[in-house]
N, C-alpha and C positions, 0 to 999 in steps of 0.2 A: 440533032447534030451527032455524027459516029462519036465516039467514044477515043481516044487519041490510043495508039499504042502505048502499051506499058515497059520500063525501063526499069532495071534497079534504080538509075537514079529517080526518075520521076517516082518513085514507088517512094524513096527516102523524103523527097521533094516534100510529097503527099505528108507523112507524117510528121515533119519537121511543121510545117504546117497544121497540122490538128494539135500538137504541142503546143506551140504558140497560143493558138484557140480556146483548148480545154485543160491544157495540164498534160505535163509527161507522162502523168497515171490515166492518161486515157486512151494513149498511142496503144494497139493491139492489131495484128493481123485483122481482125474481123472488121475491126473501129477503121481502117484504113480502106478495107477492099470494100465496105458500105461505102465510105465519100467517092470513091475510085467505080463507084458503080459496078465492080465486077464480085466475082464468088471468092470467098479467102484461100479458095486452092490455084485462084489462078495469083496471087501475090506468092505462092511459093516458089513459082518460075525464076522471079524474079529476087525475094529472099529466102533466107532459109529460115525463117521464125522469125520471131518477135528479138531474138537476142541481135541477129542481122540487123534488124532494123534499126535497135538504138544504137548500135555501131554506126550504121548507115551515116543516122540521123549527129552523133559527134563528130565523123571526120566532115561532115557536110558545115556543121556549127564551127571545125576549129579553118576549114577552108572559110569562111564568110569571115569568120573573126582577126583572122590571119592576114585578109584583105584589110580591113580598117585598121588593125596594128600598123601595117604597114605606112599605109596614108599618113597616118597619126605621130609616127618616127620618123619618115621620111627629110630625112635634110635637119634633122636637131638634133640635140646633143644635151647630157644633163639634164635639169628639171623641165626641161622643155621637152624633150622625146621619156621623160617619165609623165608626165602629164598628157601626152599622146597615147601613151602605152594606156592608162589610168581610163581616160576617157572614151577611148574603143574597146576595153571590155564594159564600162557603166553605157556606153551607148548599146552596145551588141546586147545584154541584158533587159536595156529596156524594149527596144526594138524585138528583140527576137527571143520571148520569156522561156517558152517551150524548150527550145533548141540548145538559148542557153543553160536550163537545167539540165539538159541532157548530157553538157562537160561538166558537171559536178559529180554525174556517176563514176564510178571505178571503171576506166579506158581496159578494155582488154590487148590485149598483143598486137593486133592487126591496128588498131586506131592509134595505139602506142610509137606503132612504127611509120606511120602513116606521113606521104609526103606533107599535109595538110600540118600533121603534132609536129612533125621537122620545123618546119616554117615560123610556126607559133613560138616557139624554144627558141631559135636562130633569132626572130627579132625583139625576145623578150632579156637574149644575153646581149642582145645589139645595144640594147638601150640603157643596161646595168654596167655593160662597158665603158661609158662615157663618163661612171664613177671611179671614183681612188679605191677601188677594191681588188683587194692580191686574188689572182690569176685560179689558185687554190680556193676562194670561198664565192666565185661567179656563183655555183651552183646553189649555195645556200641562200645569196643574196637573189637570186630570183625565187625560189623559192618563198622568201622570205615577202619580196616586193606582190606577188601570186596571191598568198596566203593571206596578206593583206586586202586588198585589194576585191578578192574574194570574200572574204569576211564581211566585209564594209557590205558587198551588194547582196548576199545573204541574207544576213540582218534589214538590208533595206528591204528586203522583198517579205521578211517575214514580217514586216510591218513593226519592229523591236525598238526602232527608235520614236513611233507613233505615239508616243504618250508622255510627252514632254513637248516644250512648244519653243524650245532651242531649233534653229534650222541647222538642215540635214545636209544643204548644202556647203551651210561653211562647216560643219563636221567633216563632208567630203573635203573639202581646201585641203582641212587642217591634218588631216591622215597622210592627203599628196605631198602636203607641206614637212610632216612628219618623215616621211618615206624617205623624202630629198636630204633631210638632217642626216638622216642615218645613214645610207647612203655616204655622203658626205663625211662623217667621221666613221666610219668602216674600220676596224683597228689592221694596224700596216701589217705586213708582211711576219714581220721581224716580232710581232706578239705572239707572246705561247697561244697554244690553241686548247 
């Protein structure tokens, strides 16, 4: 069977995909145009290196992730679209390991700006919105709810909470459950900062 033409994106496609597989540390120009059957000079057409590609491969992961965000807030409000927000980045993680590691690296300017990092931002204040938090500390309180959130699947993924025989899941509850507190008592407006 021919060989399909090759696309930037199917190029990203392709490595988003061996990520997943073997690990971020194994996504490479060469590691790619081997699965893709072709020579690594013919993936330069299509990126410009390896640093292309892990860009690629984030706005490709905050596009997919930005999709189940969405789903997941869609029509709630409060702990309810915090729980939506919570559970489409712990699903995107598990589903999608590679791709997900590859939004844990430092976004350059192009994935930073990117319509895909818009979206992610937009519905991650959408859903911080729905909280008693002054207008002035959105930014830290998603931050905040991210940082979290991230932490938790970090740690799960490095296996950190493996060695104790409490469940991970109601850990996970109690962090969302945590999240919604704080959240929740947000200090007003009218407190010094």
């Amino acid at each position: 069977m021919p060989r399909a033409k090759l696309s930037p994106s199917s190029v990203v496609a392709d490595a988003a995909a061996l990520a997943d597989l073997e690990g971020l540390d194994a996504v490479t120009v060469s590691a790619v145009a081997r699965r893709l059957g072709v020579q690594p000079a013919s993936l330069y057409e299509h990126v410009r290196g390896v640093d292309a590609l892990f860009d690629g491969v984030q706005v490709l992961a905050l596009g997919e992730l930005g999709a189940l965000i969405g789903a997941g807030v869609a029509g709630r409000s409060g702990v309810d679209a915090l729980r939506g927000l919570a559970e489409a980045h712990r699903g995107y993680a598990l589903a999608r390991p590679g791709a997900w590691a590859a939004l844990q690296r430092t976004a350059g300017e192009a994935v930073a700006t990117s319509a895909e990092a818009a979206r992610v931002a937009d519905l991650m204040l959408a859903a911080v919105r729905g909280y008693p938090v002054p207008a002035r500390d959105l930014i830290h309180a998603v931050r905040f709810v991210g940082a979290t959130i991230n932490g938790f699947l970090s740690l799960t993924r490095a296996d950190a909470f493996g060695h104790r025989a409490d469940s991970v899941e109601d850990s996970w509850a109690a962090a969302v459950d945590a999240l919604d507190r704080a959240l929740n008592t947000w200090p007003p407006e009218s407190a010094p900062s």
